[in-house]
NUNU-761878 format. One record per residue (C-alpha): x, y, z; residue in one letter. Coordinates in Angstrom, 1 decimal, always signed. Layout:
BEGIN
> X_Y_Z_A
...
// end
This chain:
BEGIN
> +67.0_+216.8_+188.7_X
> +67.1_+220.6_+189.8_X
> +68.7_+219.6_+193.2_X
> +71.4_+217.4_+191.1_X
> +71.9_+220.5_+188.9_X
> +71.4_+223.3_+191.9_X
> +73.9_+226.0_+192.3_X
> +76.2_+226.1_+195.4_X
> +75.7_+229.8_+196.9_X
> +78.7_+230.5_+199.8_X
> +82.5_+229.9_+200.2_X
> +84.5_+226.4_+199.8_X
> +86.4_+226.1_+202.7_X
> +89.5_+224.4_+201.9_X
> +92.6_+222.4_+203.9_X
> +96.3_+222.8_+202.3_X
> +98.4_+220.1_+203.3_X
> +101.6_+218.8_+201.6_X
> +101.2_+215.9_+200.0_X
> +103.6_+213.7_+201.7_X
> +101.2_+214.5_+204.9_X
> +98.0_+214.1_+203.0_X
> +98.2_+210.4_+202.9_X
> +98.9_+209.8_+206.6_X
> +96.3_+212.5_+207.6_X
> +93.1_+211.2_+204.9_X
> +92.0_+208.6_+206.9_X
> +91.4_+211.3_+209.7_X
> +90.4_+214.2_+207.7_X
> +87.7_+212.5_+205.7_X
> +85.2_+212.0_+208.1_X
> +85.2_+215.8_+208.8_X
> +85.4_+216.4_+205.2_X
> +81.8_+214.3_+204.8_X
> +80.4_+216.2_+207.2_X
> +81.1_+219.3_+206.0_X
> +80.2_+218.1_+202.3_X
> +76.8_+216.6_+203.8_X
> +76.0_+220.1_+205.1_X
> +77.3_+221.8_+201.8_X
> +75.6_+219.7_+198.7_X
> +76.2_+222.7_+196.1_X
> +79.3_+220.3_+194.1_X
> +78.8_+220.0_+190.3_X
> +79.1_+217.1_+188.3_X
> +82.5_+217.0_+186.0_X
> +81.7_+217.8_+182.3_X
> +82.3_+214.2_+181.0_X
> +79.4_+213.1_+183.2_X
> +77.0_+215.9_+182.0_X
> +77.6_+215.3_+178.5_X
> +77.1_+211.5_+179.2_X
> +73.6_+213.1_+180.7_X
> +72.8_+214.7_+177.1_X
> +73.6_+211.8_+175.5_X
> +71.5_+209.2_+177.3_X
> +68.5_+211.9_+177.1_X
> +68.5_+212.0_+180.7_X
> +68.3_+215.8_+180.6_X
> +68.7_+218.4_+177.8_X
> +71.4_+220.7_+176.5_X
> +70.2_+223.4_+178.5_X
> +69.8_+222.3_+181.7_X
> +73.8_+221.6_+181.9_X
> +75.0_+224.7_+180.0_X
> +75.1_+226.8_+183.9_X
> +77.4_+223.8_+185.7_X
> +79.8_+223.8_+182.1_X
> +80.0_+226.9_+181.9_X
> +81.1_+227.1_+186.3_X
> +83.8_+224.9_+184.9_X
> +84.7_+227.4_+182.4_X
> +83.5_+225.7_+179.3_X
> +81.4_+227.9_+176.9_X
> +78.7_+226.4_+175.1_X
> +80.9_+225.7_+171.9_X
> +83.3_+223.7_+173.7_X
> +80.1_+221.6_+176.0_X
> +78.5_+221.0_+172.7_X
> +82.1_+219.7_+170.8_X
> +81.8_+217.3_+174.5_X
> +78.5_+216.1_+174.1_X
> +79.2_+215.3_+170.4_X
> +82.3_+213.7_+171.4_X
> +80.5_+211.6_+173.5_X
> +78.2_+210.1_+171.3_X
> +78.2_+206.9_+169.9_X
> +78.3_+205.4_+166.3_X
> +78.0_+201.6_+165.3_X
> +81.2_+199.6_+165.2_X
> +82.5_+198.8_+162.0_X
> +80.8_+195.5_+161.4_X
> +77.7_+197.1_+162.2_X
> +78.0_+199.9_+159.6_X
> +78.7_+197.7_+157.1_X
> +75.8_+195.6_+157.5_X
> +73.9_+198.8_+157.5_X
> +75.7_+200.5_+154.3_X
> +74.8_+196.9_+153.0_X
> +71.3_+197.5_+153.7_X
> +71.0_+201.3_+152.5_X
> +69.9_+202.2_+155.8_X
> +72.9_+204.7_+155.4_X
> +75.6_+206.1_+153.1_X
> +78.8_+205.8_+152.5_X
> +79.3_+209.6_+154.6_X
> +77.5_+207.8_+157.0_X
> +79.5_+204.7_+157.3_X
> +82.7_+206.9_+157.1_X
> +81.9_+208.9_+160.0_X
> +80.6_+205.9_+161.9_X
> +84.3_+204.5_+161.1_X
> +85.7_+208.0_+162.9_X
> +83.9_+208.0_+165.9_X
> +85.7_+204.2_+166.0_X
> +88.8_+206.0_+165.8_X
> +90.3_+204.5_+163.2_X
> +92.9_+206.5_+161.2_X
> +92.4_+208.0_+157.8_X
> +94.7_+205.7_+155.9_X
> +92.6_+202.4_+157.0_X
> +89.2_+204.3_+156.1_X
> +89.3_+203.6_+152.1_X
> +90.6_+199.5_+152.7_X
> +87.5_+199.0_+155.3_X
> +85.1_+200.9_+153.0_X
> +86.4_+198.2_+150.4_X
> +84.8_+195.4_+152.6_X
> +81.5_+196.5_+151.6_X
> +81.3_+193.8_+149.1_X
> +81.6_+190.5_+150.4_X
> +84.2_+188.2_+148.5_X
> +82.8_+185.2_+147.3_X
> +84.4_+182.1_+149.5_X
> +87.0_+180.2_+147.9_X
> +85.6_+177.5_+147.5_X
> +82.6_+179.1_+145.7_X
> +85.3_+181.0_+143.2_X
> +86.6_+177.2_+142.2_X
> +83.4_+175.9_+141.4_X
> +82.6_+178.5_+139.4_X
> +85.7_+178.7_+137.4_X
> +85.4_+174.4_+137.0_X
> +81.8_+174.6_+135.9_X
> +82.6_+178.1_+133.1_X
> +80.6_+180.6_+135.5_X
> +83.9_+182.2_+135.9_X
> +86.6_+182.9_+133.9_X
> +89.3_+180.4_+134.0_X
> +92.4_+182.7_+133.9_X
> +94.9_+179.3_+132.9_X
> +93.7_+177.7_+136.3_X
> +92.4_+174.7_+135.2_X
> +93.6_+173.1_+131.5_X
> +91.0_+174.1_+128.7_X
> +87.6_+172.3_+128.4_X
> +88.1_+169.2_+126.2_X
> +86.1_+170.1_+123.3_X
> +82.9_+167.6_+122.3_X
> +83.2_+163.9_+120.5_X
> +83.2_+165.8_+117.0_X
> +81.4_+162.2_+115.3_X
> +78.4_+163.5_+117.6_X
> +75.3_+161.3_+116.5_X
> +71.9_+160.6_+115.7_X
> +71.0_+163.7_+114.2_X
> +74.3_+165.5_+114.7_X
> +72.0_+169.1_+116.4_X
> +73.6_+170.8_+118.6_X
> +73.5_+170.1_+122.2_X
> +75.4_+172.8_+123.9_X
> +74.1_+174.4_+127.1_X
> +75.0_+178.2_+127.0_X
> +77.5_+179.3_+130.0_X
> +77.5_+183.1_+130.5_X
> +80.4_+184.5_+132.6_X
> +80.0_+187.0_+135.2_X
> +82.5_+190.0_+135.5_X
> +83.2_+191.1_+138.8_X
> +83.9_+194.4_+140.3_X
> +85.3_+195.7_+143.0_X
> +83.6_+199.0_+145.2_X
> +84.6_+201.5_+142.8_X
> +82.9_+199.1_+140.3_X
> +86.5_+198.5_+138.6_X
> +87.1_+195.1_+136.8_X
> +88.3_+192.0_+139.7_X
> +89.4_+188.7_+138.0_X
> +89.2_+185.4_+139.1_X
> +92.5_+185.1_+141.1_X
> +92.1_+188.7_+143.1_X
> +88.6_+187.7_+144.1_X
> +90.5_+184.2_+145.8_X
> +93.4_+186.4_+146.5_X
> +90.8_+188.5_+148.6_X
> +90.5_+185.2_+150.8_X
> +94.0_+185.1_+151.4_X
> +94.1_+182.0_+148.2_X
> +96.8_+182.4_+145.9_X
> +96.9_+180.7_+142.2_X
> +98.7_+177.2_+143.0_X
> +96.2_+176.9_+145.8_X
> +93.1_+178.1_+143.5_X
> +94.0_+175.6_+141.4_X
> +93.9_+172.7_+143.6_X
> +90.3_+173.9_+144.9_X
> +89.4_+173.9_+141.2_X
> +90.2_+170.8_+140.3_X
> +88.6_+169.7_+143.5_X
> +85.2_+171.6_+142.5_X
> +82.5_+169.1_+140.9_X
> +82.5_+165.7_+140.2_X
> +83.6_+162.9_+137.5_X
> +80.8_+160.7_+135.6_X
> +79.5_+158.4_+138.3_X
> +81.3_+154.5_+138.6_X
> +79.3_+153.1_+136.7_X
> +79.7_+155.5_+133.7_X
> +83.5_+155.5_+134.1_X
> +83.4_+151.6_+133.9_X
> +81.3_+151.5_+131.2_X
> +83.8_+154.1_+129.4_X
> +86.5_+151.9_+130.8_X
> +84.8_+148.6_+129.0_X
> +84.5_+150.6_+125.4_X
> +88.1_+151.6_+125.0_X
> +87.3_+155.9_+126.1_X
> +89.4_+155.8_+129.0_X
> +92.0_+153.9_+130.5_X
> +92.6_+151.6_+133.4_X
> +94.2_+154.5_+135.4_X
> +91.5_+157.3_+134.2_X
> +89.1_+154.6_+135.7_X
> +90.8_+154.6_+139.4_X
> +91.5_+158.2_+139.1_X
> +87.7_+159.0_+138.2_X
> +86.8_+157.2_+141.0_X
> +88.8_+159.5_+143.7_X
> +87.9_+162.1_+142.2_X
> +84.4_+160.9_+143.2_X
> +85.3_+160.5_+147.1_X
> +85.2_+156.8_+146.7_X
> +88.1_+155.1_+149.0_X
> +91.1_+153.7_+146.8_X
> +90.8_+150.8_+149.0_X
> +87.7_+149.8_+147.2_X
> +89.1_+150.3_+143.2_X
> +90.2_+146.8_+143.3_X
> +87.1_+145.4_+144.1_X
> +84.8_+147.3_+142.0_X
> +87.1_+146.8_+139.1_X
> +86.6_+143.2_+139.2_X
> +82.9_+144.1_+137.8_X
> +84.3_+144.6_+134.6_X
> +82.9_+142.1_+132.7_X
> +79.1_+141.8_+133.2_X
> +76.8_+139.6_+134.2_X
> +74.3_+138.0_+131.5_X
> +70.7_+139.3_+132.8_X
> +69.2_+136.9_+135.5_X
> +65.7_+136.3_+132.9_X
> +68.7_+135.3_+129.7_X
> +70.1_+133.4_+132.4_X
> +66.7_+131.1_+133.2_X
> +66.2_+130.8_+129.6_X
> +69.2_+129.2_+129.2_X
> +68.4_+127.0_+131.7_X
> +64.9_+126.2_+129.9_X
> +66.6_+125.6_+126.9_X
> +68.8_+123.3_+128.1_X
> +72.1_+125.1_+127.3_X
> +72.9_+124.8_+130.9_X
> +72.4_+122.2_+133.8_X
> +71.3_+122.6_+137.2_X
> +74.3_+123.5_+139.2_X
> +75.5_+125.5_+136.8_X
> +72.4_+127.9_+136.3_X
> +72.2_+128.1_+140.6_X
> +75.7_+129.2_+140.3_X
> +75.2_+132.1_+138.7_X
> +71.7_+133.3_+139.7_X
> +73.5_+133.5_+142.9_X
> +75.6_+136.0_+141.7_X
> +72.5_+138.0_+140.8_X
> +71.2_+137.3_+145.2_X
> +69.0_+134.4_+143.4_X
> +68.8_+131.3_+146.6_X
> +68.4_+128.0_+144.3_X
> +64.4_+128.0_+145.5_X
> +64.0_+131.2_+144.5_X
> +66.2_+130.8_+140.8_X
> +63.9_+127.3_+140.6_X
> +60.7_+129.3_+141.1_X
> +61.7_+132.0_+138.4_X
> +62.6_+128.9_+135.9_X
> +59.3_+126.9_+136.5_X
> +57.4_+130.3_+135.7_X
> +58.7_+130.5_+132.4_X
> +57.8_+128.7_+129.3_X
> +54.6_+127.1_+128.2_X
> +53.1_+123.9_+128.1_X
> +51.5_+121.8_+125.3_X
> +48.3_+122.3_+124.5_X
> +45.2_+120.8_+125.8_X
> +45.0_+118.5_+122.1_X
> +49.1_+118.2_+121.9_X
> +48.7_+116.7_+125.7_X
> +45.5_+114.4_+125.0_X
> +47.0_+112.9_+121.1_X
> +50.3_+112.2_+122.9_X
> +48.9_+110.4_+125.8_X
> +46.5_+108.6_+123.6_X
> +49.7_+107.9_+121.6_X
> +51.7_+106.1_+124.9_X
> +53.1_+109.0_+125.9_X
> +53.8_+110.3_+129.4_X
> +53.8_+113.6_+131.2_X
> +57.2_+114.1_+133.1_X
> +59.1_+111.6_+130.9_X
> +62.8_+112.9_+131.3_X
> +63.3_+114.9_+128.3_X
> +66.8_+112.8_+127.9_X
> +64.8_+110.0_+126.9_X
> +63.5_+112.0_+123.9_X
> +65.5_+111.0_+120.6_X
> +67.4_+114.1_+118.8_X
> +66.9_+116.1_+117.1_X
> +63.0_+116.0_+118.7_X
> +65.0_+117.2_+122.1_X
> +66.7_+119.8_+120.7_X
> +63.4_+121.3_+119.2_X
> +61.2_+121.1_+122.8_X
> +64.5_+122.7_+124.5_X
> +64.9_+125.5_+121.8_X
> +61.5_+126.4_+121.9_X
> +59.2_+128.0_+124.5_X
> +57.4_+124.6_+125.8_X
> +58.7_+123.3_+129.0_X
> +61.0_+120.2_+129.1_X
> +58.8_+117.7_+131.0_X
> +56.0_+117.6_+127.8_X
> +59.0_+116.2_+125.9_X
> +57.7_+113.0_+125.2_X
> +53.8_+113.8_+124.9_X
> +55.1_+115.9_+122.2_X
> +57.1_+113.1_+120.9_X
> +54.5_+110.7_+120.5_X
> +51.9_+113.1_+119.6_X
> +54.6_+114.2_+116.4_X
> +53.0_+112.4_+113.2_X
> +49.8_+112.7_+111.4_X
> +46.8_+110.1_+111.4_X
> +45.1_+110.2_+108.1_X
> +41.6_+112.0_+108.2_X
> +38.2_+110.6_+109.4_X
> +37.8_+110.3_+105.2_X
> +40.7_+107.8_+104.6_X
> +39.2_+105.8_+107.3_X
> +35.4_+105.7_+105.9_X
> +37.2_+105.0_+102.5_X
> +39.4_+102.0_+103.9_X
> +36.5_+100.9_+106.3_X
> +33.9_+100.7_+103.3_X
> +36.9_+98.9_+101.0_X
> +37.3_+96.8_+103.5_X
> +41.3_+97.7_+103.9_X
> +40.7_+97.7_+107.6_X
> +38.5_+95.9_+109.9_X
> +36.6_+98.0_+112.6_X
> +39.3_+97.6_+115.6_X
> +42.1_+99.1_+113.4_X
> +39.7_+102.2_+112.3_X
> +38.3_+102.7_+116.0_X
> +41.9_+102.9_+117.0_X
> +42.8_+105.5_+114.5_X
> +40.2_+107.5_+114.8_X
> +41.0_+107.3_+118.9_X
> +44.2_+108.3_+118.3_X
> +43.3_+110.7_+116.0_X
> +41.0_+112.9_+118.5_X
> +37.9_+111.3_+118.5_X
> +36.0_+110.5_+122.0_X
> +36.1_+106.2_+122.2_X
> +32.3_+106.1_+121.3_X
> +32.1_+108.0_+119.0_X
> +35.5_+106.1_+117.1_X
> +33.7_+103.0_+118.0_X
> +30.0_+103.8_+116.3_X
> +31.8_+105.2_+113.4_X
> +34.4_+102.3_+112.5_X
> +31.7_+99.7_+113.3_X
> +29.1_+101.8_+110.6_X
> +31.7_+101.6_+107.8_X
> +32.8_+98.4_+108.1_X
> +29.3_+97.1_+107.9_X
> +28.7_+98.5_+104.5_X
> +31.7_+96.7_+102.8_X
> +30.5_+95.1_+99.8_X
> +31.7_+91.5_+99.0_X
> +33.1_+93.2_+95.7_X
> +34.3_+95.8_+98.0_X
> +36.4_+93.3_+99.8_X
> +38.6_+91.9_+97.2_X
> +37.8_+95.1_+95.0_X
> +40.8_+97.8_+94.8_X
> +40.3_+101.7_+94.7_X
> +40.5_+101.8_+90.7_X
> +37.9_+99.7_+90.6_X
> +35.7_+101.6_+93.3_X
> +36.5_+104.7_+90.9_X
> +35.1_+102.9_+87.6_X
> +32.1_+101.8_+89.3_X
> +31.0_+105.8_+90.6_X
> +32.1_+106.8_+86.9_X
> +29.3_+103.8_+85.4_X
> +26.7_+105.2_+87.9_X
> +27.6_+108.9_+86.4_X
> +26.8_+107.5_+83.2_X
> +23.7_+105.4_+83.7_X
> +22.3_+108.5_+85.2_X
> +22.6_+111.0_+82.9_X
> +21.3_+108.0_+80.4_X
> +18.1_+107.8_+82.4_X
> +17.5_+111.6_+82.6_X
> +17.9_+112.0_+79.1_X
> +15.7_+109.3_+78.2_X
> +17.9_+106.7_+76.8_X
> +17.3_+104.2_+79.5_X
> +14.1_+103.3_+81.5_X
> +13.9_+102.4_+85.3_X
> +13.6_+98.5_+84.4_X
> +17.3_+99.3_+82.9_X
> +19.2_+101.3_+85.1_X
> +18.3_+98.9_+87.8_X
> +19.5_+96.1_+85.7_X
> +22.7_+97.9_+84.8_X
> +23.1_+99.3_+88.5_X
> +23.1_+95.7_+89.4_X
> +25.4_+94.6_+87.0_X
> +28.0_+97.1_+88.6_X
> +27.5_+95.7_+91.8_X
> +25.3_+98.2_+93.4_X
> +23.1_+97.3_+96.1_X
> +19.6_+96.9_+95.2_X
> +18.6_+98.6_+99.0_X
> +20.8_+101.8_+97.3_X
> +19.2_+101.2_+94.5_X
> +16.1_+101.4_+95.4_X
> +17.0_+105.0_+97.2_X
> +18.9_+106.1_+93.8_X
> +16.0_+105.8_+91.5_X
> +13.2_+107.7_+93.2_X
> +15.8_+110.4_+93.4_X
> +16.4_+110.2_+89.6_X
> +13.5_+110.4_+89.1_X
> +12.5_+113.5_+90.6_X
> +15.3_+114.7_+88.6_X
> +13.7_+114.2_+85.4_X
> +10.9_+116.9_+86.7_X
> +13.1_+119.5_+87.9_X
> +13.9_+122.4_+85.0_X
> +17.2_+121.2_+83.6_X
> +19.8_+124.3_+82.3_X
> +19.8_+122.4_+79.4_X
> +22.0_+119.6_+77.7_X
> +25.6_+120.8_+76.2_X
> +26.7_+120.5_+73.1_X
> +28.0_+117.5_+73.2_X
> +25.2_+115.5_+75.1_X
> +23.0_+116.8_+72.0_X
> +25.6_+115.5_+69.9_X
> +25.4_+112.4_+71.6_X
> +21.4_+112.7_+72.0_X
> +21.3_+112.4_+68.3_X
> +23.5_+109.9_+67.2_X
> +21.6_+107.5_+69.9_X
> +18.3_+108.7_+70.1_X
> +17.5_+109.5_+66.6_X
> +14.1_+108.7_+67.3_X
> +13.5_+111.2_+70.1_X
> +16.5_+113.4_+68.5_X
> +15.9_+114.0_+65.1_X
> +19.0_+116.6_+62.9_X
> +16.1_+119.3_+63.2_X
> +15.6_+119.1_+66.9_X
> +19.5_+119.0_+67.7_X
> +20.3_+121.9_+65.4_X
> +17.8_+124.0_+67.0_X
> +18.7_+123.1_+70.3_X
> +22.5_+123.7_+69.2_X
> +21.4_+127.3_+67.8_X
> +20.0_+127.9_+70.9_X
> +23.3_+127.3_+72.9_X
> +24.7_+130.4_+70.2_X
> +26.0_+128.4_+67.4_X
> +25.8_+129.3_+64.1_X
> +23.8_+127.1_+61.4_X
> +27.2_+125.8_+59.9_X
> +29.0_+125.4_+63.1_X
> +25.6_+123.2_+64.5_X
> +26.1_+121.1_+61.4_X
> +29.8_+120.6_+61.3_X
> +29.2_+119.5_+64.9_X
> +26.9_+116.8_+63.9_X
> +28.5_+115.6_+61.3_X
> +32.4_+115.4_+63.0_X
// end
């Protein structure tokens, strides 16, 4: 470095020539000035090049200061050169760094200077410190109340005021920012587009562009109630980017579709035939085996005792449900059982009369054994059992029985009332409840099971005889009921001595 920066101690030696000789004669005068420059190495460096050394920290201030100052520059004017020389960041540099606070607004001014821009364009530039929201971002904001709408877009369409249920509020609270500018002064919406180079008209249309309408199927729903129009509809839906070629089409969906599962009920309950129903599950991407599949899985069947009555009854699983009389069609249709145990159903409709009916007409000999088997098949009952039961009752029918009607049946259980309580209150012996048992047309094997239990009867604590058996007691028994004996006993059931009298004697 010393031999860069050495001195040159001697003379120059130096060759005048005009210049209109010096070009022609260079070409031969330089090699002799090389040689005499290769002996003499004392030139020093010019002082744009030693204050490029400073600056690059190749050497120091000091170790220039003796070739400046051989070129007549004091150490003033070689330290004005070396500032001079210096470098700041360019402008979009400084910003970023102003931005940053890795320096000040000084600092970002003089970096400006050494960029040599001119005083006037220093304040605008500074003013780029804050960056400008994007157009775009300024529209949105003023479409969706972020930003004050200064008359760029209409005013917001206030809410449905017949708001229900329960009429509370449901606003969502929109605070506005106020921007500022550098100097921390008040920018409205327009200048902060106008920044961008957007002016109102063109704000506007970036507004109106911001955000998006209810979604299609929102506006058609709006369009089916009557809250918009035909037009609001097709507008809506550029407004949402969709292609106006497409309006057409999607406003053919303006009257819906029943649901696919109302649909297969319909079909179920026959409101609607075959063709028909395929037809329009294929508008709901239903193929007919796949609709058919849905219909057979709805619905019920009969139940296990509806499916066994009706067969036993002549009916037949799968019988075409046309073949059904109305209105017993209508009411399988209508309801929830499928179509095909129509006629099970059908058959299976009216009511056998009860297992006691049967007994009653079986013993009365109303019915012979085949009709009550049959019945009580048809009723429910397994075969055998039917069969062992109708065969039992029609073997006790009584020759009275036979010819006998029900009233008479009914006199003949009241008799057998009465000749019991006559045999347990002593007025009749066994000898003549048998013989009036007989006379009634009782069986004397029944009879013979009657009596024993009568007998055990008599032995069994009775609650006691009621006022009028011992009324009875003593008008036909005055032997075993004497008056004494019947008013005591009457006393005993809480009448008085008077009212046990006037009892007796009534």
């Amino acid at each position: 470095m010393s031999s860069i920066l050495s001195t040159v101690e001697g003379g120059v030696v130096g060759v005048a020539v005009g210049e209109g000789v010096a070009a022609a004669v260079e070409p031969v005068v330089e090699p002799a000035k090389q040689q005499v420059w290769d002996k003499n190495r004392y030139a020093i460096l010019d002082v744009g090049m030693l204050a490029e050394l400073v600056v690059q920290r190749i050497t120091d201030f000091s170790n220039v200061q003796d070739q400046a100052h051989r070129q007549g520059l004091d150490d003033n004017k070689l330290r004005a050169t070396v500032e001079a020389t210096f470098k700041a960041p360019g402008t979009a540099e400084a910003l970023e760094l102003w931005r940053r606070g890795r320096i000040n607004g000084t600092q970002f001014t003089h970096a400006l200077h050494k960029a040599g821009l001119e005083e006037q364009y220093i304040k605008p530039v500074a003013e780029l410190f804050g960056e400008r929201l994007a157009p775009a971002d300024v529209a949105n904001a003023i479409q969706q109340g972020f930003l004050a709408n200064d008359s760029v877009l209409p005013a917001a369409t206030p809410p449905d005021p017949n708001w229900k249920p329960g009429d509370g509020p449901i606003d969502v609270p929109v605070e506005q920012v106020a921007l500022t500018n550098q100097e921390n002064q008040p920018v409205s919406t327009l200048q902060e587009a106008e920044a961008s180079g957007i002016d109102f008209d063109r704000l506007r249309v970036l507004a109106e562009l911001a955000g998006l309408p209810p979604g299609e199927e929102t506006l058609l729903d709006m369009w089916r109630r009557g809250i918009v129009s035909a037009d609001t509809y097709a507008h809506g839906l550029r407004e949402g980017h969709t292609k106006t070629k497409w309006t057409r089409a999607l406003s053919a969906r303006f009257y819906q579709l029943l649901p696919a599962g109302v649909i297969v009920r319909l079909r179920l309950k026959g409101w609607i035939g075959d063709t028909e129903f395929h037809d329009r599950m294929k508008l709901h991407g239903y193929r007919p085996e796949q609709a058919d599949d849905w219909w057979h899985s709805e619905g019920r069947p009969a139940t296990v005792r509806q499916t066994m009555i009706g067969l036993r009854r002549g009916g037949a699983y799968g019988t075409p449900i046309d073949q059904t009389p109305e209105p017993f069609r209508s009411a399988v249709l209508q309801s929830d059982i499928r179509n095909e145990w129509a006629d099970l159903l059908y058959k299976g409709r009216e009511t056998f009369p009860s297992a006691f009916v049967v007994r009653a007409l079986l013993r009365d000999g109303v019915w012979d054994a085949a009709k009550g088997e049959d019945i009580l098949y048809k009723s429910g009952m397994p075969r055998d059992l039917a069969h062992d039961i109708a065969q039992h009752y029609a073997s006790l029918t009584t020759a009275a029985g036979a010819t006998e009607g029900p009233r008479v049946k009914a006199a003949q259980t009241s008799a057998i009332t009465e000749i019991r309580n006559a045999f347990l209150i002593g007025q009749a012996d066994e000898t003549q409840a048998r013989d009036w048992l007989g006379r009634i047309g009782v069986d004397a094997t029944e009879i013979d099971g009657m009596l024993p239990i009568w007998n055990v009867m008599l032995e069994v604590p009775q609650r006691g005889l009621t006022p009028s058996q011992i009324k009875k007691a003593y008008r036909n028994l005055p032997a075993s009921w004497p008056r004494d004996r019947a008013l005591s006993e009457l006393e005993l059931l809480g009448l008085t001595a008077d009212d046990a009298a006037t009892l007796l004697d009534e």
